[in-house]
N, C-alpha and C positions, 0 to 999 in steps of 0.2 A: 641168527646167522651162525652158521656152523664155522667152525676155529680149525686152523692149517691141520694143527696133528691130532684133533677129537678124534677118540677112540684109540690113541696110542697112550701103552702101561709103560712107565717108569720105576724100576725097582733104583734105587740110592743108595750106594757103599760109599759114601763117602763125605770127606770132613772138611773143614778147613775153607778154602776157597775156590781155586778150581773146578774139583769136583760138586759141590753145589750150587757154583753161579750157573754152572752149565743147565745144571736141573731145572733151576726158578726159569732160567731162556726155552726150556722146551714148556716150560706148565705154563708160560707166558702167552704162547702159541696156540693151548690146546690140551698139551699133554696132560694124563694124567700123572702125579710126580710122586712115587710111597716112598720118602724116606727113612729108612732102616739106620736105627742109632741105638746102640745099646743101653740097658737100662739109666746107665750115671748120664747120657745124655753126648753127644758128638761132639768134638773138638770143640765145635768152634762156639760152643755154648760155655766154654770156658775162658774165652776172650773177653773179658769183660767182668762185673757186676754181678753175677748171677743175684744175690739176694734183692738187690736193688731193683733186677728188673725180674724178679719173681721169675727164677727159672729161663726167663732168655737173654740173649747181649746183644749187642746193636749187629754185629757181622751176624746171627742168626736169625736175626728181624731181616735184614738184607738180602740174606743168602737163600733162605727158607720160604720163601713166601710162595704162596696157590702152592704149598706139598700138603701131604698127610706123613703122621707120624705114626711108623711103628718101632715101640720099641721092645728090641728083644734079643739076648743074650744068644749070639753067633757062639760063643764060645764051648755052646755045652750042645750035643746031640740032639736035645730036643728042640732046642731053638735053631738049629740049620733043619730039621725036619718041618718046621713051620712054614720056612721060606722053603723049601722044594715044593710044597702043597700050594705055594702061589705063583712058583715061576709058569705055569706053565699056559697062564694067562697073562702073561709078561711078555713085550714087545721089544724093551730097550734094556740093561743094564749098566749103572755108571760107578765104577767101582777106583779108588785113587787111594789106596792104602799103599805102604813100605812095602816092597818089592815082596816078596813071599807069603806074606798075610791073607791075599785073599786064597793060596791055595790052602794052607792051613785050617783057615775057617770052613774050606769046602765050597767058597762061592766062585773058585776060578773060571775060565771060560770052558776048561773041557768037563767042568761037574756040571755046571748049568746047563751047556747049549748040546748035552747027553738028555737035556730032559726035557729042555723046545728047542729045536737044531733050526727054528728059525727066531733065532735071539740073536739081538743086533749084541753086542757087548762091548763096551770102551775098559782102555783100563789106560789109566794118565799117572803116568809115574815120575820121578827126577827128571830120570835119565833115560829112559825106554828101556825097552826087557830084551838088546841085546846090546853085546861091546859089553868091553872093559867096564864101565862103568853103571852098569844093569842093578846090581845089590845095591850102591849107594844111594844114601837118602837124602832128600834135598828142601827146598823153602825157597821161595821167590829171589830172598838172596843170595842164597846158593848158587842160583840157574844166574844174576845178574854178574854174578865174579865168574860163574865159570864158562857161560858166553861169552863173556867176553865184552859186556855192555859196563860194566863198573869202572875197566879201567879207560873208559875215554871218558872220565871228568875228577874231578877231585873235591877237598872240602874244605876245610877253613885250614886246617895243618896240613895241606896237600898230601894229604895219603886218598886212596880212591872211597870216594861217594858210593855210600849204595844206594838204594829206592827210594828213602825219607816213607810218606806215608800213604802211598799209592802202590798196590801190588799189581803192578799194570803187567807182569809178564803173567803171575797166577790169573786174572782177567782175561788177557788174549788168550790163554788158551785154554781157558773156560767158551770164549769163543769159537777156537778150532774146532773143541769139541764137540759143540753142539756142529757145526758144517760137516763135520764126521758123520754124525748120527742120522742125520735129514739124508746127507747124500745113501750112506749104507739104507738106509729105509725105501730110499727111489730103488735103489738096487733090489731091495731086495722086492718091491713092488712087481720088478722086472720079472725075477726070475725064481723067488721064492726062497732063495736062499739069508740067510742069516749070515752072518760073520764077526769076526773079533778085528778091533780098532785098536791102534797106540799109539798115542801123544806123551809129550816128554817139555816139563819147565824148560828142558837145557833146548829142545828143538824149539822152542817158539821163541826162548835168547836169540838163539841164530835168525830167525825166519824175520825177529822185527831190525834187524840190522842187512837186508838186505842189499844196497847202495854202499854200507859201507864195507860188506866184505866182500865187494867186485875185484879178482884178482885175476889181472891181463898177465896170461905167461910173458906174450914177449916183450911189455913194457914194466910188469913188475919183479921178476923173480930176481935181479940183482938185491935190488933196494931189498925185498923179502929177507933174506938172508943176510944183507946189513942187519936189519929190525931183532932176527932172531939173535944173532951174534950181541948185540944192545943188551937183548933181555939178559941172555946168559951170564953175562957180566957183571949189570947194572947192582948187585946187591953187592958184590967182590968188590965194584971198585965207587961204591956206597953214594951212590945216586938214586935220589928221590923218584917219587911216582912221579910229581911234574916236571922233574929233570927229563925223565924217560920221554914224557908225552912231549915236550917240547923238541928232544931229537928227534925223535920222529916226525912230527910235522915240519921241523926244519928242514928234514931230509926230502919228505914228500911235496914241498914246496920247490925246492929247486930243482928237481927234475918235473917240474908241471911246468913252472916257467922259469928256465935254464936262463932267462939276462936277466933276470931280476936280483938286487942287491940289498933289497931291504930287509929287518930281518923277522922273525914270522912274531905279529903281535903277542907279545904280555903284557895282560894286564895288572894291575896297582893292586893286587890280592893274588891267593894260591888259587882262588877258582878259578880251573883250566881245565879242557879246553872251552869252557862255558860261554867265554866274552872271547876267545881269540880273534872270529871272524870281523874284522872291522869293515861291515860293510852298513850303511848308515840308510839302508832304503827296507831292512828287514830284522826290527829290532824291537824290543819293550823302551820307551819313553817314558819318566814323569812329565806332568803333567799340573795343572794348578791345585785339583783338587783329585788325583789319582795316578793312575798308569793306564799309558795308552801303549796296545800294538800295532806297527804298519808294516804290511808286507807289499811292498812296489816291485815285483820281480823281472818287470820288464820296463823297456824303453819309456813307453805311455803314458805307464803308472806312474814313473817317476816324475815326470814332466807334469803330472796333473798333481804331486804332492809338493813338489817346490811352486806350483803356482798358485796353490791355496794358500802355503806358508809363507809365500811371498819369499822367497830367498832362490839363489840362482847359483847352479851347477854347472861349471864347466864340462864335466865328466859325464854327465845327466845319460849320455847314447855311449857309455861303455859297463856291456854286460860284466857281470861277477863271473870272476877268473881269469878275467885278460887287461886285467890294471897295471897300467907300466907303475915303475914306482912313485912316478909323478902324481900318476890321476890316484895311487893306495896313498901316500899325505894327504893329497886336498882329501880323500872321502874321511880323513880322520877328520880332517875340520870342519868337513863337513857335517859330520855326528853331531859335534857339539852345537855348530849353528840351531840345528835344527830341535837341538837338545830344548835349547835356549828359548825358541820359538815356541814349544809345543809348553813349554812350564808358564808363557805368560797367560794363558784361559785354560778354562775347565775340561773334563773329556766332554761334554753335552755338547758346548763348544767347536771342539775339534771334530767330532765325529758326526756331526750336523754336517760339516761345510766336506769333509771328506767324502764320506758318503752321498753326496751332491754331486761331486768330480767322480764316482765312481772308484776311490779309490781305496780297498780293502782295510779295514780298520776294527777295531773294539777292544773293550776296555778289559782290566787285570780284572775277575770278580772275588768274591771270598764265597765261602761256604752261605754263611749269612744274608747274604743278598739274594741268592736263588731259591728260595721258595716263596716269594710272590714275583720274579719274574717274568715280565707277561713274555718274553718268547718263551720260556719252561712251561709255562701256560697253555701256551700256542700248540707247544709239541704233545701238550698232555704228558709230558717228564717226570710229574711228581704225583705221585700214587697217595690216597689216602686208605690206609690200610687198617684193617683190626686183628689185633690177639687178644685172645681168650682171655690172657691175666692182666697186662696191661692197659689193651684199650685200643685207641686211635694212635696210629702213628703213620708218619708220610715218610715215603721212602720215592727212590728214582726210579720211575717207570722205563718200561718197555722201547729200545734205540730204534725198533723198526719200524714203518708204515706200511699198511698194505690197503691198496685201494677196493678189495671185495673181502675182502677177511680179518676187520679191524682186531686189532690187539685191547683188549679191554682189562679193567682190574681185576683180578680174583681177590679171593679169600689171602688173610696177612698167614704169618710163617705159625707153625703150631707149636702150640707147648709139647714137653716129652711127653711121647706116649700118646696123644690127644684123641688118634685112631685107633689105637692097640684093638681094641676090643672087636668096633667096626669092621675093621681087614680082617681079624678072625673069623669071625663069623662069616664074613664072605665067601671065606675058604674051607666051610664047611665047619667051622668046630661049634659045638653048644656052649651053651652059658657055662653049664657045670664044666665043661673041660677047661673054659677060658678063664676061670675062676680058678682054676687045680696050678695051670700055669705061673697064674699070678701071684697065687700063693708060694708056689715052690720057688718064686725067684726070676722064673725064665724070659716073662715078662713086665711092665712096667706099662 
């Protein structure tokens, strides 16, 4: 069965994570994926253990897997003349180096797509390669502060949270990017033409806070300009980050509901605004023997979870956002009612009889639990993978399905080098040249 992007070349500038989840998403597809990492070996072969795992770490088991590895010394003349001898069987380039580096190296987009002008090519930076802030260099939590996504929570000293251990904005737009490259490829199906793509950590900060940065000129821009005036101040006259967050949704609460006198929930910790919403139909529960979540977001829902849990809501037919201050206490009490309910049986329990009533449920899992999960199963989510030096390893499969072009396992992530030879010769060199190379350094 032929696979979505069979016959499309992936050349790989790039380290870390972004730039190579995007890669393993297209070789997942199809593509062919050459990883290009210089001889000591790519970023993210340095996160981690190298000795322990003989040369790779767990983000380059993750990150690398169905590529090939060439590696080879961008730095020195010879080694950019190797890669021009293969661009021009080259379909895609994925390049996410510090702003000036790939032109330096010589693999920019006007050196490349001078030598196939139908080269699709990304380049995924901080910040994007224009505006004020184009040279600055960046990291998941860089883009999470200066999005704007870190300061709506905080942490145990209320000062702002960053990511903890999920680089979900380097991810999404490891995603972006591969939807860049497939669309430019349609494109260029069309019309023959090639082009240069740019994604930015700090645009895809912005792009996942969408609903919250909805800003109605003529219902916001007073309150706006309170907020700024807040910020300007707030160090001067030595107010906290959850001081800050709390005026503000204080502020933003009384102008949503102008009669309301209640005042906007803190909770019994600095974590904020994490627990503020006290609405008790869309929350994490313990449970007897874990955490359960219930999302009820409508009328029906609700009514079918206080009927399994046997407990009764006056308020049950009033939506979230239009709670007189009456029906916002009872829904505190009502939290804990149901607090109380859901701790006396297990989640097996609870989520039996919910999912009975139809009403959307399941449980906290841990790392631990999901690889013999039978839905992870179900989805074929966990890949079992080989590298050369280690062995078998299971890693998370492929998020997509496709009902004539199944997504199947490839080959695990390579050790340095693993191709070197192979992609040379491809490109025409002989043994003895590829040997002179090797010797002199250029390659690995």
């Amino acid at each position: 069965m032929k696979s979505i992007l069979e016959g499309i070349t992936v050349l790989e500038f790039a380290e870390y994570i972004a730039g190579p989840y995007c890669g393993f998403l297209l070789s997942d597809l199809g593509a062919r994926v050459i990883k290009v990492e210089p001889p000591d070996g790519a970023e993210e072969r340095r996160l981690g253990n190298r000795e322990r795992y003989r040369g790779n770490t767990r983000p380059s088991l993750a990150f690398n897997r169905g590529k090939e590895s060439l590696a080879v010394d961008l730095r020195r003349p010879e080694g950019r003349e190797l890669i021009y001898r293969l661009i021009p069987g080259v379909d895609v380039v994925i390049q996410n180096f510090v702003p000036g580096v790939a032109t330096k190296l010589g693999i920019d987009y006007a050196s490349l797509s001078a030598k196939n002008p139908r080269l699709v090519f990304l380049s995924s930076t901080a910040f994007g390669e224009v505006g004020p802030l184009q040279k600055r260099k960046g990291f998941d939590i860089i883009a999470h502060a200066a999005a704007g996504i870190m300061a709506n929570y905080a942490d145990e000293l209320g000062a702002p949270r960053g990511p903890g251990a999920l680089n979900y904005v380097d991810i999404s737009t490891a995603v972006f990017n591969a939807l860049g490259i497939v669309s430019a490829l349609y494109h260029r199906l069309q019309t023959g033409e090639g082009q240069k793509l740019e994604t930015s950590l700090f645009g895809t900060g912005l792009a996942l806070q969408q609903q919250l940065l909805v800003n109605i000129a003529r219902l916001d821009g007073a309150r706006q300009e309170r907020e700024l005036e807040l910020l300007r101040t707030a160090r001067h006259d030595d107010k906290t980050h959850t001081q800050v967050i709390d005026e503000i949704m204080e502020a933003r609460l009384r102008e949503d509901m102008p009669t309301t006198t209640r005042p906007v929930e803190v909770p019994d910790c600095l974590h904020r605004p994490t627990d503020r919403q006290v609405y008790p139909y869309y929350r994490v529960y313990p449970t007897a023997d874990g955490y359960l979540c219930v999302a009820a977001l409508n009328r029906s829902l609700r009514e079918k979870l206080c009927h399994v849990l046997g407990v009764t809501d006056p308020h049950v037919d009033i939506d979230l956002g239009n709670a007189s201050d009456e029906a916002y206490f009872a829904q505190k009490a009502m939290m804990k009612t149901i607090e109380e309910r859901l701790s006396q049986h297990s989640n097996d329990h609870w989520m039996e009889r919910l999912e009975a009533a139809g009403v959307p449920c399941g449980p906290v899992s841990y790392g631990a639990n999901l690889y013999e999960d039978p839905q992870v199963k179900a989805l074929d989510m966990m890949w079992r993978l080989e590298n050369q030096e280690l062995g078998a390893y299971d890693t998370v499969g492929h998020p997509i399905r496709f009902s004539k072009t199944r997504v199947t396992p490839g080959k695990g992530a390579p050790t340095l080098g693993q191709d070197t030879d192979a992609l040379l010769a491809e490109a025409g060199l002989g043994k003895d040249e590829i040997r002179r190379y090797r010797e002199a350094g250029v390659v690995k």
